[in-house]
N, C-alpha and C positions, 0 to 999 in steps of 0.2 A: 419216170418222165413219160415216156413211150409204152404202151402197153401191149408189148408185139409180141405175139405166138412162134412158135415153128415153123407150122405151114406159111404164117405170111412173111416169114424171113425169108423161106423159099421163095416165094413167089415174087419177092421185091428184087431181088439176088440175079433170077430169073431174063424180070423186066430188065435190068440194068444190062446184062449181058448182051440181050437182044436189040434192046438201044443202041448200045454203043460198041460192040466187038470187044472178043479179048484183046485185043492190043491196046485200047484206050484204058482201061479201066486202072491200072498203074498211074496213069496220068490224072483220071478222075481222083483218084485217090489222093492224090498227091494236092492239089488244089484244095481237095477238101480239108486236109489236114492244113496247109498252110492257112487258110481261110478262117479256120477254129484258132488256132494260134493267135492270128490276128486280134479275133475276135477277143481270144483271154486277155489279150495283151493292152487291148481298148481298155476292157472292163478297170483291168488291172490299175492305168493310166486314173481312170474316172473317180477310182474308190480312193486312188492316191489324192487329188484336188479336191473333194468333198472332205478327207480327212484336213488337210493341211486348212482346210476355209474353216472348218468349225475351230479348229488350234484359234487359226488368226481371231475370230470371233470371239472364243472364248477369250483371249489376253487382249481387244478391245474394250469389253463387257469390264474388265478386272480393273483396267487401268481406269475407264471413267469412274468405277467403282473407288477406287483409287481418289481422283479428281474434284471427285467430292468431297470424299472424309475430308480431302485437303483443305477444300476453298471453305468448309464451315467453318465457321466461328468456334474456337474452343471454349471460351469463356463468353458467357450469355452475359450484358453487362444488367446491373443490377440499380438503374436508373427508377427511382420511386415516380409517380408521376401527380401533379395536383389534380384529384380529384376528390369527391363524396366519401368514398373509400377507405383512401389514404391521406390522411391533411396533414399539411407540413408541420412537421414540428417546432419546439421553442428554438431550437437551436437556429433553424432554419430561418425564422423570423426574425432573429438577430441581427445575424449574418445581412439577410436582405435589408434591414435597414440602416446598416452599416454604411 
């Protein structure tokens, strides 16, 4: 992540002391560790509700998937219809003149 040498750990180590004295630096510490925490603990929160949204998405996605196979028609009715095509047959002519 950081690509930090030696010498510039020293010298940041350094800076910090002369900032803030030794007596703070336990407490800087401490902030910063709580702060990182926080921090995982967001993340942690975030990755959990992007998880749970795509669940929910994905068993929305299923059900209309679902919803459909439902609402179609299983049997396509097989209703002849008069045209050029197809011309009624004798039976048919019968029948209608019955």
């Amino acid at each position: 992540m950081f690509d930090v040498g030696g010498g510039e750990l020293i010298v940041i180590v350094l800076a910090i002391l002369i900032l803030f004295g030794p007596k703070k630096i336990p407490e800087i510490a401490q902030m910063i560790t709580k702060g990182m925490s926080q921090v995982k603990k967001a993340q942690q929160q975030f990755s959990h509700q992007i998880s749970e949204l795509q669940r929910d998405l994905n068993t929305a996605a299923n059900l209309d998937k679902i919803d459909i196979i439902k609402e179609s028609p299983q049997s396509v009715p097989t209703h002849k219809k008069n045209n050029k095509h197809n011309p009624p047959t004798k039976d048919f002519e019968k029948e209608s003149k019955e």
